[in-house]
N, C-alpha and C positions, 0 to 999 in steps of 0.2 A: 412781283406784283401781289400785293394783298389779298386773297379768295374773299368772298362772301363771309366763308364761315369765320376764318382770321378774323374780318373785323367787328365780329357778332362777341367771340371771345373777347378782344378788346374792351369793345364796347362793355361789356357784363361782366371784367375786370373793375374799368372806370369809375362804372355803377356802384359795385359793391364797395369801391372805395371812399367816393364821396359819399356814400350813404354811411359807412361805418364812420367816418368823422363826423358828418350828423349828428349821428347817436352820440357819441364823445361830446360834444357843443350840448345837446338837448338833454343828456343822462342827466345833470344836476336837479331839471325841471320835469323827471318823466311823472314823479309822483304827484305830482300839480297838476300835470296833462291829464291824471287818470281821475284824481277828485272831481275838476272841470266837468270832465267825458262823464261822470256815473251821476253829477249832478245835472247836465246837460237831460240824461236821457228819461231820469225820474220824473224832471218840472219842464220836458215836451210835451205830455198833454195840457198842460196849465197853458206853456206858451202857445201852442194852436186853439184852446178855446180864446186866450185874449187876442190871438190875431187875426179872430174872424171877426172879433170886436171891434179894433182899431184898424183893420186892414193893412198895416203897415209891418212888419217882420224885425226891423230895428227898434221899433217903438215899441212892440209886444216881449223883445228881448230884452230890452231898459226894466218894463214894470215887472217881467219877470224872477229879475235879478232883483230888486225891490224887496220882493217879496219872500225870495229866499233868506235875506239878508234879516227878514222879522221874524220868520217860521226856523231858523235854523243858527244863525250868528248868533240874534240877541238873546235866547236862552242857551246858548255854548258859554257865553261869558258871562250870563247871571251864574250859573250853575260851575261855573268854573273857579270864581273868585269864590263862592260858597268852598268847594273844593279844598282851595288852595288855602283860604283861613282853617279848615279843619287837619290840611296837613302840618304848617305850621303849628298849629295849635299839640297836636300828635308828636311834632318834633323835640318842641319845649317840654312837654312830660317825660318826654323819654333823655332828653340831657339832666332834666332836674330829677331824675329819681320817680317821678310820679306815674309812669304804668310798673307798678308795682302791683300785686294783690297777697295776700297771706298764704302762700302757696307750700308752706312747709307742713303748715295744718292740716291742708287741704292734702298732700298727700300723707302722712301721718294716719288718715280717716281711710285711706284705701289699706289694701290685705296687703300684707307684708312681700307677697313675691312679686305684686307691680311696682311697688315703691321705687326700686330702682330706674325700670322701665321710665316710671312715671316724671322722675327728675330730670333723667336724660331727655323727655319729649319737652320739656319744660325749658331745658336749658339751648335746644336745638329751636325753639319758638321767640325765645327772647333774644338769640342771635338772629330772626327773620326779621324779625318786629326793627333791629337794629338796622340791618339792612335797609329795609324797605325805606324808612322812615330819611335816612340818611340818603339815598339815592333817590326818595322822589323831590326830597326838600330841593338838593343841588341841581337836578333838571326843570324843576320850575324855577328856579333861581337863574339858570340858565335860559330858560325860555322867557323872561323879562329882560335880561340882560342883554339878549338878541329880539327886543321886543320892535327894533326895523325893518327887519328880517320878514317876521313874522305879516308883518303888515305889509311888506311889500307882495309877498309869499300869497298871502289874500287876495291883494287885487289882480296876480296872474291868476289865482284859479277863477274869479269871478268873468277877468275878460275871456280865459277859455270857454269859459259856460256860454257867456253873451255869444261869441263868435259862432259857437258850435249849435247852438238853439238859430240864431239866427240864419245861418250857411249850409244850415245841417243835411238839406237835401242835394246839394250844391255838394258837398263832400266827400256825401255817404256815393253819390254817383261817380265820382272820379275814383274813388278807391274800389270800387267795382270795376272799373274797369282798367285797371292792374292790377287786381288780384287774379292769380292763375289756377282759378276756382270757378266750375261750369256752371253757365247762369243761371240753370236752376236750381244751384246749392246757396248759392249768394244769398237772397234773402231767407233762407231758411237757419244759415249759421247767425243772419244779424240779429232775425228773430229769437235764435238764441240765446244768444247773446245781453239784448233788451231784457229776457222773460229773464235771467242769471241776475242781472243788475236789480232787475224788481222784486227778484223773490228773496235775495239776498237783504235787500235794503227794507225794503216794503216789508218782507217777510221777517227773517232770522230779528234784523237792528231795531224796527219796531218792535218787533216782541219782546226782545233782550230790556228794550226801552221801558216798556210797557210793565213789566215785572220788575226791573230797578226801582222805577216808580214806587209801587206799589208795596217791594220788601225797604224802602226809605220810610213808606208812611211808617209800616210797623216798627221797623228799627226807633223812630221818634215817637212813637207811643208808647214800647216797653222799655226804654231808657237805655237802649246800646250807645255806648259811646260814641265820638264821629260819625254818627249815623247816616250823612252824604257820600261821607266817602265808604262807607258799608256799599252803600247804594252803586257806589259809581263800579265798584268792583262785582258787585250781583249781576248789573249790566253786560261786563267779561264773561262773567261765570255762564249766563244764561245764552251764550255763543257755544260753549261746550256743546255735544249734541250727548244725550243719555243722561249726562250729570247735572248739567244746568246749575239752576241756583241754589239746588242742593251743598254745591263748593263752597257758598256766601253762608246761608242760613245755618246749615248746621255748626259751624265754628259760633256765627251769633249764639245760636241757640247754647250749647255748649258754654260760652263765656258768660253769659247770665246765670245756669244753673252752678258753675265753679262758684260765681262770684257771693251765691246767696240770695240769689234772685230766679227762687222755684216758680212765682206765680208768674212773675214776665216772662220765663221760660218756656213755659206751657203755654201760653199767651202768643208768643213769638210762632212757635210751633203751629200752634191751630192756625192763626196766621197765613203760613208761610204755605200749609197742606190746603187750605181752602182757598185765599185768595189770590199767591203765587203760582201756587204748584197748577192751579185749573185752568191758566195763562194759554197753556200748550196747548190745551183739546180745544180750548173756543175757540182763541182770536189767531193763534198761527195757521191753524189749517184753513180759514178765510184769505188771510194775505198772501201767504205762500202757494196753497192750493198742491200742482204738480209742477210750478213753473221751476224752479234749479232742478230736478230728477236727478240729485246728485247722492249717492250711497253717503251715510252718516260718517262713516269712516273718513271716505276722501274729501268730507268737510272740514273732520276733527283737525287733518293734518294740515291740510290747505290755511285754516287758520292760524296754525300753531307756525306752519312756515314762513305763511304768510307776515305777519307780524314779525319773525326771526328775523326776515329779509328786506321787507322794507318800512319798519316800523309799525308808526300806531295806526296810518292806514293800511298795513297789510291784513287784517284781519274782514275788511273787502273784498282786496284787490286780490286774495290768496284763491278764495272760491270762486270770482268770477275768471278768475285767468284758469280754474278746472273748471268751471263751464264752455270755456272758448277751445280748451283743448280736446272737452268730447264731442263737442260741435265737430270741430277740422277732422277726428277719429269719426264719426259718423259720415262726415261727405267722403274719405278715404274708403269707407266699406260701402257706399255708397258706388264708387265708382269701380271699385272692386267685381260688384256685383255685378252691376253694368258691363264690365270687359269681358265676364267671364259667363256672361249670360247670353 
C-alpha cells in the first residue's frame, strides 16, 4: 500500500515532469512571454489611470495596446527602414570599392615606428567594416525574408501584454500562492522586480535612447557618414556602464579628423562633451534614481550575457533576470536571518 509520503514523491515526480515538457512546448515563445511581461509592467500605470476612466479592464487593455503600438511600434519601423536604407547603402560602398580613404598618406604623416602598427590597425578595421557590413546586410535580409514570422511573433507579444495588464492581478495572486516563498517576502521580491524593469527600461534604455538621439543630431550636422546607424550603435554603446557613448563618438570623432575634417572634428567633440556626455548626471539619475541597485559590473556582464544568450532582447532580460536573482538572494538571507535569530 502506497504511504503518504510515496504519493507526495509521485506526485512531485509527475509535476516536474509535465512541467519540463511545458517548458519544451513554451521555450520557442519564452522571449515573447518576457517582451509581453516587461511591457505589460511599464504601460500598468497608463492601464490603471485609463481603467478608472472607462471602468472596464478589457476595454482599458484594448486602448492600451493602442497606444503602445504609436509610442513604441511606429517609430521602431520609421527608424528601422531609415536603418536598414543606410546599411544597404554601407553595403554597396563597401562591394564597389567606395569606403575607401587615402590611408597610405595618412599613415606615411605619422613617425616611422607606428607606421607599422598603424597599417596593421587599418587592415584589422577593414576586415570589421567587412564583417559587419556583410552580416548585418544577410540578417535583415533574413528578417524580411521571414517577415510572417515576425508579424505573427508581434501579435503574441501584444496578446501577452493585453492578457497580462488585463488579469494581471488575477495572476500575480495565483503565482503567489505557489510560490514556496513566505508571504511577507512576496511582494517585496515582485516590487523588485517591477522597480528592475522600470529602472532598466525607464532608466539605462531611455537614456541610451536619449543620447542616440542626440549623438544622430551631431553625427547629421558634422557630416559622419550613415549617421542613423552611428546613432543606432551609440544607443548600444551607451548600455555599457563607464564607457558609454564614448565607444560611438570617439571612432566618429577620430574618422572626421583621419579623413580631413579638423573643424567637424572639434565640432563633433564639443558635441558629444557638452550635449551627450551631460545625458548621465541629468536625466539618468531622475529615471533610474536607486531602483535596479545593481553593481555596474553585474550589469556590464548581464548585458553582454545577456544578448550572448538570448539575442537582441537579451540586453533587458540579462539585468532584469540579476535583479530577480538578488531579490530570491535577499529573501534567502532573509530567512537566514529569521532561523537563526
Amino acid at each position: 500500500m502506497v504511504n503518504q509520503k510515496q504519493q507526495t514523491i509521485i506526485f512531485g515526480l509527475l509535476l516536474g515532469l509535465v512541467a519540463f515538457l511545458i517548458l519544451l512546448v513554451w521555450l520557442p515563445f519564452l522571449k515573447l512571454l518576457a517582451l509581453g511581461a516587461i511591457l505589460a509592467v511599464l504601460f500598468n500605470p497608463v492601464f490603471k489611470r485609463i481603467s478608472k476612466e472607462v471602468k472596464h479592464d478589457s476595454v482599458a487593455a484594448f486602448f492600451t495596446i493602442v497606444l503602445i503600438l504609436l509610442l513604441v511600434i511606429l517609430p521602431l519601423y520609421l527608424v528601422g527602414q531609415t536603418l536598414f536604407n543606410e546599411i544597404v547603402s554601407l553595403y554597396n560602398q563597401y562591394k564597389t570599392g567606395g569606403l575607401v580613404f587615402n590611408k597610405t598618406a595618412f599613415v606615411q604623416s605619422l613617425p616611422s615606428q607606428i607606421q607599422p602598427w598603424a597599417l596593421k590597425l587599418f587592415a584589422d578595421i577593414s576586415l570589421k567594416i567587412s564583417e559587419f557590413t556583410t552580416n548585418a546586410f544577410a540578417g535583415i535580409t533574413a528578417l524580411l525574408s521571414n517577415l510572417a514570422n515576425f508579424v505573427i511573433s508581434l501579435v503574441l507579444v501584444f496578446f501577452t501584454t493585453y492578457y497580462l495588464l488585463r488579469d494581471g492581478n488575477s495572476i500575480k495572486t495565483y503565482i503567489y500562492s505557489v510560490l514556496p516563498i513566505p508571504a511577507e517576502q512576496e511582494d517585496a521580491v515582485a516590487k523588485r522586480l517591477e522597480n528592475a524593469i522600470s529602472g532598466v527600461v525607464k532608466g539605462s534604455f531611455l537614456t541610451a535612447l536619449l543620447q542616440g538621439v542626440l549623438a544622430t543630431l551631431g553625427f547629421l550636422i558634422f557630416g559622419v557618414p550613415q549617421p542613423f546607424l552611428w546613432g543606432a550603435f551609440t544607443v548600444l554603446a551607451a548600455l555599457v556602464p563607464n564607457f558609454g557613448t564614448s565607444l560611438s563618438l570617439i571612432p566618429a570623432i577620430l574618422y572626421l579628423f583621419i579623413t580631413g575634417h579638423t573643424g567637424a572634428g572639434v565640432g563633433l567633440l564639443i558635441w558629444g562633451a557638452l550635449a551627450v556626455g551631460t545625458i548621465d548626471n541629468i536625466v539618468s539619475p531622475k529615471f533610474v534614481g536607486s531602483r535596479t541597485n545593481i553593481h555596474p559590473l553585474l550589469v556590464l556582464f548581464s548585458i553582454i550575457g545577456g544578448i550572448n544568450f538570448f539575442g537582441y532582447i537579451g540586453f533587458l532580460l540579462g539585468p532584469i533576470l540579476m535583479a530577480l536573482f538578488l531579490a530570491l538572494l535577499d529573501v534567502y538571507r532573509n530567512i537566514l536571518k529569521k532561523d537563526n535569530g
